[in-house]
Structure formats: C-alpha cells, structure tokens
C-alpha positions, 0 to 999 in steps of 0.5 A: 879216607879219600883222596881230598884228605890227603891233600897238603894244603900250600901256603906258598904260590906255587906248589913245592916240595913238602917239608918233613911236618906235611909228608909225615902227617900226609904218610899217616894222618890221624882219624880221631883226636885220640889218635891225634892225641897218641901221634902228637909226641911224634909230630911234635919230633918232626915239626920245626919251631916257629921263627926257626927257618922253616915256619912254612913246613909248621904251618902249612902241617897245621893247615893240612891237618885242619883241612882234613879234620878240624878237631884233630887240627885243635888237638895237635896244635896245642902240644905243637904251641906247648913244646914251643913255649918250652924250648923257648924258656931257656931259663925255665925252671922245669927240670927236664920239662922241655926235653920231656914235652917232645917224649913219647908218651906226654901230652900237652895243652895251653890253658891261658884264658882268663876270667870268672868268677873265681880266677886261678892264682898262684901262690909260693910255698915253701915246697914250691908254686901251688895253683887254686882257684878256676881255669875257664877253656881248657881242652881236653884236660880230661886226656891230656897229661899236662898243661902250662896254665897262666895264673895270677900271682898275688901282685896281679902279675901274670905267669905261666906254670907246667901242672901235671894234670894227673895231680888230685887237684886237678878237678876237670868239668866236662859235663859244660861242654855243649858245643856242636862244633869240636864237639870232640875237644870239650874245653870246660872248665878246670878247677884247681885246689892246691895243685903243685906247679913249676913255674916256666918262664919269668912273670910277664914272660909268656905275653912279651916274647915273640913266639906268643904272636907267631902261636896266634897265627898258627892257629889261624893257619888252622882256621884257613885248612878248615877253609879250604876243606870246605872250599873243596868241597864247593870246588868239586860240585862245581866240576859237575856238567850242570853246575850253576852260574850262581855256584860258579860265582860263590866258588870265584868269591871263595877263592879270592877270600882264600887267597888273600888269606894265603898270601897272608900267611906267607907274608907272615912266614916270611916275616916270622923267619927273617927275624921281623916279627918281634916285639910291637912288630909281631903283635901287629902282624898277628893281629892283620893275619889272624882278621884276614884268615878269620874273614876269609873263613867266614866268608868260605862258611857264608859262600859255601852254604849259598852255592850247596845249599842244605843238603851238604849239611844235612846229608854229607857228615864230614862236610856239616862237621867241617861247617861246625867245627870252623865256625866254633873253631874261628871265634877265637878270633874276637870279630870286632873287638879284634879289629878294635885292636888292629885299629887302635895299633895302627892309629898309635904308630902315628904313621898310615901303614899304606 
C-alpha cells in the first residue's frame, strides 16, 4: 500500500484533526470488497449519522475510502447509508433490525431502483409483507446478507422493506453484470418470489425525509475521493523535472474543478448539521452538490488522460482501475437530465438564487 493510499482526503480548508471514521479506516484500510464487506459492521460502529454534528468525520471517510479504492468505497457506502436509514425509522417495525444493522456479522445494502419490465411489489399477507416480481441494480446481493428494497404497494405507494437475502426467494443474476468499471460490485438484477419482508418506515417515508438528500451526497463525497486518487496521480508526475507546460496546465484545471467540488461538500456539511437541509431545502442542496461533484469528476477523468496520456491506462493497474471505476461509479449522476432537475427547482421557487 503505498503511502498515496493512506491518505485522508479533507474536505475542510485547512487540513484538521481526523475524526474517529478516517483514523480507524487510515490504521486498517480494506484491500478488496470482501474485506470492505468483513470491516463494514465495524465501520459502521465508528462512523457518525448524517445530520448528527459530525457529517465532516462521515464524509470525508467516504471520500478517503474511494481515494484509496473506488470499489471498496461502493462497498462500504451502502451498509453506512442502510444503518442510517434504520436509526432514522423510529417507528419502524423491524423488530431489532436497527440494533442488529451495526452487528458483527450483517451485511447491508440499498436496493431502491426502479423499473423493467416486471417491477417488484409488495403485498400484505396474513402472516406479513411478501415481495414478487424484479429488482433492477442491486450490488452485490450475491454477498451481502440483507437489503432494504423499495417496492410498489397495490395503490402505487412506494415503501421500504428490510428482506433477508439468505430467503429461498431471493434469485440474484450476476451472470448480467459486464461493467469494466466496479467490476467487482456486480449490481444485476434480483428476482423475488414471495419472499417475506418487514416493512421500515410508513409508505412515502424513505423519499420524504431528510437523510435520503444527505445519502445522495455522501455518494458524491465518494465520486470526489475517486477524483482526488486520480488527481494524485497526475499530481505526482507533475513533480518530475521535465514535467510539461501542458501536464502543469491539465493539474491547475483539476485543482480548481476539485475545489469547488470541495468547498461544495463543506458547505453542505454545514448545512446538513445546523439542521438546514431538510425538506425542499435538502433536496436542492443535493442536487447542486451532486452536479458539482459529478462535474469536477469528470472533468478530473477528462484532464488527467490529456496530461498522462495512455500509458497510465495501460500500464499502471491501479490508476486505469480508478479511471474505470470513477467513470462507472459517477453516472449515478444522471448528466443532463439531473440538471434538468436543478433548473426545474430553481425556476419553481420564483426567486433567482444569486
């Protein structure tokens, strides 16, 4: 592991004191998503709540975690995001589901994408909640040991269920994932049939409150530590004594796309802890946090091939895989139609934000 790795990606100005998250992931950072997989429960005992104080400390672990290796980062993040979801459903009736989500031995994810051709719903039975049908994206359902999955009720509600993967019903297709990118976090499909689910939180309640915006950009706190591994990398050739003119360029563009990215991500910790992203307030400051993190990516992938050219993607294995996975990892962001979204929020409030 070199030294690179091992270090804390800050989102603050000036660097400070790491908070508990960063200086346990920094005394043993996992190597592989099975170890991200085996340490999460113990992370997840360090890392603080989103909106609880110290949003900095969970944010900038996510970013140092991706910095190092983006696939552990998309490992990690999840079960961070799922304990999160659980402490918040106080009147959740998952018996024991939120103390259990920080246990040793559990493992969880978020599947809550929609769409295809056979959607998943959700159907009360008299011996509880069962799921059928389709679940698109969910990563690594073949590993983890259980998921809160969005469903459809049968009045179109949307609601979100606790689901043992362990359960016979739960039918994973990893044989669809093809990605180059994350290549080890397959995120196929899941096909359920009848498989018994608790249900945590009220219909609509996963969407409406507030830590479903500040979820959104901690995973863009994971798309900027992939940008900074990459930046470092075009950092250190820069250091040469015959680094070009042009290279030196490409690094000075990077830098200013990664700080406004930064200072983004500040501003929102900030926000999320004075207790000022809730509500419409939340969503819109998601959704600028997650453009300017997404631009500042993409804008690292784009500068750092033109200052390194191919050989750092062809020859340097940890680089090429940080280029892949970011680039993956990063169209969570939805490019356009995302922005489509932001400007459809700001014309709405009737009042020009600058």
């Amino acid at each position: 592991m070199t030294e690179q790795s091992v270090c804390a990606v800050a989102l603050g100005a000036q660097r400070h004191e790491n908070g508990p998250m960063v200086a346990h992931l920094l005394d043993a950072l996992p190597g592989s998503v099975d170890e991200a997989l085996a340490a999460a429960p113990a992370i997840a005992r360090v890392a603080p709540l989103p909106g609880s104080g110290s949003t900095l400390d969970l944010w900038e672990g996510l970013a140092t975690l991706a910095a190092h290796d983006l696939g552990v980062a998309r490992a990690v993040e999840p079960h961070l995001d799922a304990v999160a979801i659980l402490r918040q459903a106080e009147d959740s009736v998952v018996a024991g589901t939120t103390d259990a989500a920080a246990g040793d031995t559990r493992t969880w994810g978020v599947f809550a994408a929609e769409g295809g051709p056979d959607p998943l719903v959700a159907t009360p039975t008299p011996g509880g909640w069962i799921l059928d049908g389709t679940k698109p994206w969910c990563s690594l359902a073949d590993r983890l040991t259980d998921a809160l999955v969005g469903a459809r009720t049968a009045d179109g509600e949307r609601r979100l269920f606790a689901v043992s993967l362990a359960e016979g019903g739960v039918h994973p297709d990893v044989s669809a994932w093809h990605a180059r990118g994350l290549a080890e976090i397959p995120s196929g499909p899941v096909r359920f049939d009848r498989v018994p689910a608790a249900p945590v939180g009220d219909a609509g309640w996963y969407l409406a409150r507030p830590g479903f915006a500040w979820g959104g950009i901690g995973v863009a706190a994971c798309w900027y530590g992939g940008a900074v591994g990459i930046a470092r990398t075009v950092f250190d050739a820069a250091l040469a004594d015959d680094a070009s003119p042009f290279l030196l360029m490409h690094l000075g563009a990077i830098d200013a796309a990664l700080q406004s990215a930064r200072r983004a991500l500040a501003e929102a910790v900030r926000a999320v802890d004075a207790g000022d992203a809730t509500g419409d307030a939340g969503s819109l400051l998601a959704k600028r946090v997650r453009a300017a993190v997404a631009w500042a990516a993409e804008t690292t992938v784009v500068r750092s091939g033109h200052a390194l050219g191919p050989a750092p993607l062809a020859l340097d294995p940890a680089h090429a895989k940080r280029v892949a996975d970011l680039q993956l990892y990063v169209r969570q962001h939805h490019a356009e139609r995302d922005e489509n979204s932001l400007g459809r929020a700001l014309a709405g409030s009737g009042v020009a934000p600058w």
